[in-house]
VEXKEGU-186505 format. One record per atom (N, C-alpha, C): z negated, x negated, y negated; residue in one letter; residue number from 1; atom name. Coordinates in pm, whole numbers, plus 50000, padded with zeros to 5 digits. Layout:
N
Z, X, Y, aa, i, at
Z, X, Y, a, NUM, CA
...
***
This chain:
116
Z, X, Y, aa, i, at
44724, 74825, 30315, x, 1, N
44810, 74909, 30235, x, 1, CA
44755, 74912, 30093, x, 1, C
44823, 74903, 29989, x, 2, N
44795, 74915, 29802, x, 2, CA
44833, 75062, 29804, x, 2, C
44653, 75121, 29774, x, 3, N
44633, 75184, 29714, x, 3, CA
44771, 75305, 29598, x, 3, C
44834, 75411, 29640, x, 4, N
44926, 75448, 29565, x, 4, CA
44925, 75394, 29392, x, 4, C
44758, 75454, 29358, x, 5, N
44719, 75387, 29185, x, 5, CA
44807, 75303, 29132, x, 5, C
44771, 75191, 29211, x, 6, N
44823, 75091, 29181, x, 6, CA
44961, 75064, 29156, x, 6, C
45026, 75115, 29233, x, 7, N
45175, 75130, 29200, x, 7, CA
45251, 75184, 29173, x, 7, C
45236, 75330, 29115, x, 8, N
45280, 75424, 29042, x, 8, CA
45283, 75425, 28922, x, 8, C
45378, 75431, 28893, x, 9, N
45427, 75465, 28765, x, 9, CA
45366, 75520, 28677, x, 9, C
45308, 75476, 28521, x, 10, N
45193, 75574, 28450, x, 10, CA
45312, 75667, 28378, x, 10, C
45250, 75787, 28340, x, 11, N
45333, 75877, 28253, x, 11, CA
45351, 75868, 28093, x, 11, C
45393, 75896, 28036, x, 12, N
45404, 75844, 27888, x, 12, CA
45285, 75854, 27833, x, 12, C
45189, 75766, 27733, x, 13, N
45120, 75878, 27656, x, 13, CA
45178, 75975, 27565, x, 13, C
45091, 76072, 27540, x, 14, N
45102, 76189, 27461, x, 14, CA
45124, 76140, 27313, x, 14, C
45179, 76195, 27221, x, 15, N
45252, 76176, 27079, x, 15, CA
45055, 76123, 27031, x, 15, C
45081, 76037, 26955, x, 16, N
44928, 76041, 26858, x, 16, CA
44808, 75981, 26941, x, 16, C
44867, 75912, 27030, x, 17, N
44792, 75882, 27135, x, 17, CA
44822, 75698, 27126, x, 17, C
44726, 75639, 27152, x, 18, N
44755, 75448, 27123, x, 18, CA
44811, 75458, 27329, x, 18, C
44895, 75372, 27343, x, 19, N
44922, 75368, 27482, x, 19, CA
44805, 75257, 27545, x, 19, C
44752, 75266, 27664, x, 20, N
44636, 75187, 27751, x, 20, CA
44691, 75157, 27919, x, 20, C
44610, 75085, 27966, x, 21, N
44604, 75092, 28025, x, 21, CA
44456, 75092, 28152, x, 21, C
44491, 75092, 28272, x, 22, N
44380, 75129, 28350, x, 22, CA
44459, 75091, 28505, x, 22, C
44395, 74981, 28569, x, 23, N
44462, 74938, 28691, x, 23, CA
44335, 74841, 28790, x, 23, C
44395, 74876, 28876, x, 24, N
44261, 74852, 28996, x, 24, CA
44329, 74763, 29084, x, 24, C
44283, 74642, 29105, x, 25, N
44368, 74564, 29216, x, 25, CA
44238, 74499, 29314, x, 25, C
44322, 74535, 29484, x, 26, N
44164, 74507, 29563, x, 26, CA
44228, 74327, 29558, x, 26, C
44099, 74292, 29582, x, 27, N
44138, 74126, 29620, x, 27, CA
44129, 74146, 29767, x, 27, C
43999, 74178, 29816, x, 28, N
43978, 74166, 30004, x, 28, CA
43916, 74312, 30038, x, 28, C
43835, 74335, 30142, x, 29, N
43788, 74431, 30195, x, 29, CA
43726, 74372, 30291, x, 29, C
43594, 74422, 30396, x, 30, N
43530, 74436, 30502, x, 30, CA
43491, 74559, 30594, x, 30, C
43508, 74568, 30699, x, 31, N
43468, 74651, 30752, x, 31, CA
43301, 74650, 30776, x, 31, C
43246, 74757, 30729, x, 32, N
43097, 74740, 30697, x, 32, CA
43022, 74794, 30839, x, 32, C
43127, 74948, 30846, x, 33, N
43065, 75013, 30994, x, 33, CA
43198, 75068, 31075, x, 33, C
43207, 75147, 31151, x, 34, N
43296, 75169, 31243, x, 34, CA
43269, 75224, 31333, x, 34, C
43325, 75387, 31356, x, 35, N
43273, 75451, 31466, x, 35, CA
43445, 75542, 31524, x, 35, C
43467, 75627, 31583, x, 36, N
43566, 75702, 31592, x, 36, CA
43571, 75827, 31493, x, 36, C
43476, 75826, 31432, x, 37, N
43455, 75962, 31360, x, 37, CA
43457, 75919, 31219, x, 37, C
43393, 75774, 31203, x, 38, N
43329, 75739, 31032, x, 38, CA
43364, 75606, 31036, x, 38, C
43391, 75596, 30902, x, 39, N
43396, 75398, 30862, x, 39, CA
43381, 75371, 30726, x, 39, C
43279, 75267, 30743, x, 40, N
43257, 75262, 30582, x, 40, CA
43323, 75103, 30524, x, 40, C
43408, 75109, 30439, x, 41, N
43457, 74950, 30374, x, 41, CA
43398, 74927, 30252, x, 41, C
43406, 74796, 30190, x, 42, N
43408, 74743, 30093, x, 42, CA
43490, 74698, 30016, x, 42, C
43530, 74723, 29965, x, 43, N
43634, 74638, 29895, x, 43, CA
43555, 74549, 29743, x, 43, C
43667, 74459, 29739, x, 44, N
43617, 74368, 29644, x, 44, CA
43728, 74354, 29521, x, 44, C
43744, 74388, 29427, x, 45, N
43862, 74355, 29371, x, 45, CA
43843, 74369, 29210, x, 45, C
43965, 74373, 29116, x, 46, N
43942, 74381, 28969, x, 46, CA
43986, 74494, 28937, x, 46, C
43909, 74544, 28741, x, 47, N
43967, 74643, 28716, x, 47, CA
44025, 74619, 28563, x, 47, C
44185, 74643, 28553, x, 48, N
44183, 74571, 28391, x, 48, CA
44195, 74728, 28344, x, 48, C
44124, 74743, 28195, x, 49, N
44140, 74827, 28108, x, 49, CA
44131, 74787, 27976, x, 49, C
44207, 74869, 27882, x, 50, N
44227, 74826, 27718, x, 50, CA
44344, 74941, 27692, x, 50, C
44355, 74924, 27581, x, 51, N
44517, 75017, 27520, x, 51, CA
44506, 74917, 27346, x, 51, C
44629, 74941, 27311, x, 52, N
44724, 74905, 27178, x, 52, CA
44611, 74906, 27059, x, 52, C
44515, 75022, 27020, x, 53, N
44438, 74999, 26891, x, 53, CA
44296, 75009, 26898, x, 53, C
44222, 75023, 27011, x, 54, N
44067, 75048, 27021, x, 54, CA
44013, 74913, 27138, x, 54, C
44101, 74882, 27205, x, 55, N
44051, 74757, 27308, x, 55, CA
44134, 74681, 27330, x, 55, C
44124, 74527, 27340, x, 56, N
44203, 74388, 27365, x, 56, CA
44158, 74439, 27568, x, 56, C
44264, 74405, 27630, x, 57, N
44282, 74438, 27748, x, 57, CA
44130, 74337, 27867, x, 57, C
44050, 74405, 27937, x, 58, N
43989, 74320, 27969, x, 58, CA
43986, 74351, 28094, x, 58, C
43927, 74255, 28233, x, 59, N
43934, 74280, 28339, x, 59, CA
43796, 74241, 28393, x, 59, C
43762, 74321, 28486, x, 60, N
43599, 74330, 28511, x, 60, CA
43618, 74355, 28642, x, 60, C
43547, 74265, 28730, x, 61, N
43532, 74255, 28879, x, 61, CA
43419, 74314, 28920, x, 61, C
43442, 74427, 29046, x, 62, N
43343, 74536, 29090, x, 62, CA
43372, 74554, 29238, x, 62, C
43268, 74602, 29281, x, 63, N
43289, 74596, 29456, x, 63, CA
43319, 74790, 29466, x, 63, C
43324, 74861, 29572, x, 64, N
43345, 74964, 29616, x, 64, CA
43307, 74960, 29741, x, 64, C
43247, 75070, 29744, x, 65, N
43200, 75160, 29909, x, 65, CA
43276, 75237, 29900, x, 65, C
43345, 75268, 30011, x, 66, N
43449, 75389, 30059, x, 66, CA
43384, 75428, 30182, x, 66, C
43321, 75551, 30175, x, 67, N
43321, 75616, 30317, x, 67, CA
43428, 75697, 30368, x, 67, C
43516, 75665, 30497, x, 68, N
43609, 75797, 30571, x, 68, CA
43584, 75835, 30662, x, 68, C
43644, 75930, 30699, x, 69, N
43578, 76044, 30831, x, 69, CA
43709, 76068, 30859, x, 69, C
43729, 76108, 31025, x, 70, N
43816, 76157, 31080, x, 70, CA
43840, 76311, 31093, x, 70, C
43959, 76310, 31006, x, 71, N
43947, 76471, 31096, x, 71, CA
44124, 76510, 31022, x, 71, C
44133, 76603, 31125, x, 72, N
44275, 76654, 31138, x, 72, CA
44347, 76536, 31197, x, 72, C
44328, 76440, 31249, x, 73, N
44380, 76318, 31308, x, 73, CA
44443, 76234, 31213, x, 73, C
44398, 76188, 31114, x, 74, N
44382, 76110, 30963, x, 74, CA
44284, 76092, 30977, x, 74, C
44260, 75944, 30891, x, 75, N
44120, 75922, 30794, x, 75, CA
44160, 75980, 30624, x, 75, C
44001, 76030, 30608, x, 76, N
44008, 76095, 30511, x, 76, CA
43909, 76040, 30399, x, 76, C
43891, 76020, 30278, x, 77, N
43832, 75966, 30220, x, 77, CA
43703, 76064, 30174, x, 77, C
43575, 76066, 30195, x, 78, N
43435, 76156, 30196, x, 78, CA
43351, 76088, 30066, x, 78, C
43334, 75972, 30011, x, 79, N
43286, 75957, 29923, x, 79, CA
43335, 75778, 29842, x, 79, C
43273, 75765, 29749, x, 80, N
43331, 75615, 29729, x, 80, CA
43230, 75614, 29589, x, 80, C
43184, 75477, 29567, x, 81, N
43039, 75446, 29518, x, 81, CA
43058, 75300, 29490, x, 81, C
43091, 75228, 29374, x, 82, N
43106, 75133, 29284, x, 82, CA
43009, 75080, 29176, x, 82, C
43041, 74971, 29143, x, 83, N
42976, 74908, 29054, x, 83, CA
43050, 74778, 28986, x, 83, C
43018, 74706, 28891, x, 84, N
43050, 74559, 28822, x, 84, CA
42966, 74480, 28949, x, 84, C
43073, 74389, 28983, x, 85, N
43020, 74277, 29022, x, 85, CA
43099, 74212, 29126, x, 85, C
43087, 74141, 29255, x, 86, N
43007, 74008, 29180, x, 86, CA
43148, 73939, 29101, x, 86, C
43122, 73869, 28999, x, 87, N
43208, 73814, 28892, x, 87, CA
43217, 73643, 28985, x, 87, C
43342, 73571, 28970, x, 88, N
43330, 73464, 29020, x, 88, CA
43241, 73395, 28918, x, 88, C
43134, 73374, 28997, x, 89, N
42995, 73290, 28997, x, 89, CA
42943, 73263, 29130, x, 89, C
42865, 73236, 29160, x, 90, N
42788, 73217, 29300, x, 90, CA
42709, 73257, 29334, x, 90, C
42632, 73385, 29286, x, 91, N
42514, 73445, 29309, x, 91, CA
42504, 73563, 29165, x, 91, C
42529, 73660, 29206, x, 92, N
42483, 73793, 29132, x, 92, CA
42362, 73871, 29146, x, 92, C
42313, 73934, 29034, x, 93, N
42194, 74021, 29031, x, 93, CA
42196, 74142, 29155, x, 93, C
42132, 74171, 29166, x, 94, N
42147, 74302, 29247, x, 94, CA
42197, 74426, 29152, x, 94, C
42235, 74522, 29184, x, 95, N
42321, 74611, 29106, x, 95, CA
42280, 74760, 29173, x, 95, C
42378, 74822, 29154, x, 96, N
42360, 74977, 29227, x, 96, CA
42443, 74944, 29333, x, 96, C
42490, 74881, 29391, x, 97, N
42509, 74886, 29546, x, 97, CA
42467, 74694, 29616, x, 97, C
42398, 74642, 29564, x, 98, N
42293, 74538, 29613, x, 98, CA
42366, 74445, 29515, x, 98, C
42355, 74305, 29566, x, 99, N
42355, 74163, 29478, x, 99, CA
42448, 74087, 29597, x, 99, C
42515, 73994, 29518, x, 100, N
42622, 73918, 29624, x, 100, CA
42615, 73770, 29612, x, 100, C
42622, 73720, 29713, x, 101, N
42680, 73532, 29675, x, 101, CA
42847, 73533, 29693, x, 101, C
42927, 73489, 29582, x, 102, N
43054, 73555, 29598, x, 102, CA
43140, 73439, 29680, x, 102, C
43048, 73353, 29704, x, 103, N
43111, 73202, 29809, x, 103, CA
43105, 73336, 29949, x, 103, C
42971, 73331, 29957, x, 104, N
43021, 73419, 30133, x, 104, CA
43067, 73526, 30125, x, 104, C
43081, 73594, 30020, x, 105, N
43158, 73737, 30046, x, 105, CA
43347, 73722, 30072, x, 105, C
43364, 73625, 29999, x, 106, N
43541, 73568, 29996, x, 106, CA
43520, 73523, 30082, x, 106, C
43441, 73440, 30241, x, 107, N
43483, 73435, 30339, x, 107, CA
43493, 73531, 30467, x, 107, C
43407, 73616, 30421, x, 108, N
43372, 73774, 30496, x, 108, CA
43529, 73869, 30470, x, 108, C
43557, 73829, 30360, x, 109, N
43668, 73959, 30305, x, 109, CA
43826, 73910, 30421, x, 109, C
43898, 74010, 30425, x, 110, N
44046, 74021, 30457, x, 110, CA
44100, 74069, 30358, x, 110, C
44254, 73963, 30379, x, 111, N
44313, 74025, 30247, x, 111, CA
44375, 74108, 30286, x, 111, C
44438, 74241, 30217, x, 112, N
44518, 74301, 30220, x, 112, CA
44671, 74261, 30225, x, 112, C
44739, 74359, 30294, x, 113, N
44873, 74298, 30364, x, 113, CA
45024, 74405, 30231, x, 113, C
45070, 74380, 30239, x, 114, N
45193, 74413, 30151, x, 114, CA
45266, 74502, 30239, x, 114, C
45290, 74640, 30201, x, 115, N
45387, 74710, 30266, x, 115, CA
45509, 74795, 30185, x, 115, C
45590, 74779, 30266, x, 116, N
45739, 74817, 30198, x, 116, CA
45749, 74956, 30131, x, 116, C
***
């Protein structure tokens, strides 16, 4: 499922304001852990940001930890913990949530599916 963000509609900017933007697209995901109660994913995807007079639009590739927990019979989202990386190259630094070879992580990942 895409993330609502992603496909909602932004609201105008405000009068005096340069218009920007800010958009998050996952490429894949993994299931990291998995219990009936907790699950933690990864996702892997881009983030473009810029607006009209302070930034030329740029897009910067970053991973995400999502932890969810069950309760009320939903998953619920409990924390989520990001960083830059890995950039298509073949081997990244370690970061605040470790270092990647981005050859095996794109074969580890599932893509996300399109829903109506």
């Amino acid at each position: 499922m895409v993330s609502p963000s992603v496909t909602r509609a932004r609201p105008p900017e405000p009068q005096g304001r340069s218009p920007g933007t800010s958009r998050r697209l996952p490429i894949g995901y993994r299931v990291e852990s998995y219990s009936p109660q907790r699950a933690r994913i990864l996702t892997w995807g881009f983030t473009l940001l810029g607006n009209a007079s302070a930034a030329e639009p740029h897009a910067y590739f970053g991973v995400i930890h999502t932890d969810l927990v069950w309760r009320n019979r939903d998953w619920k989202i409990a924390s989520t913990r990001g960083g830059f990386g890995p950039t298509p190259k073949a081997q990244t630094p370690a970061g605040p949530i470790g270092g990647f070879d981005v050859l095996e992580l794109a074969k580890e990942l599932r893509t996300y599916g399109v829903t109506p």
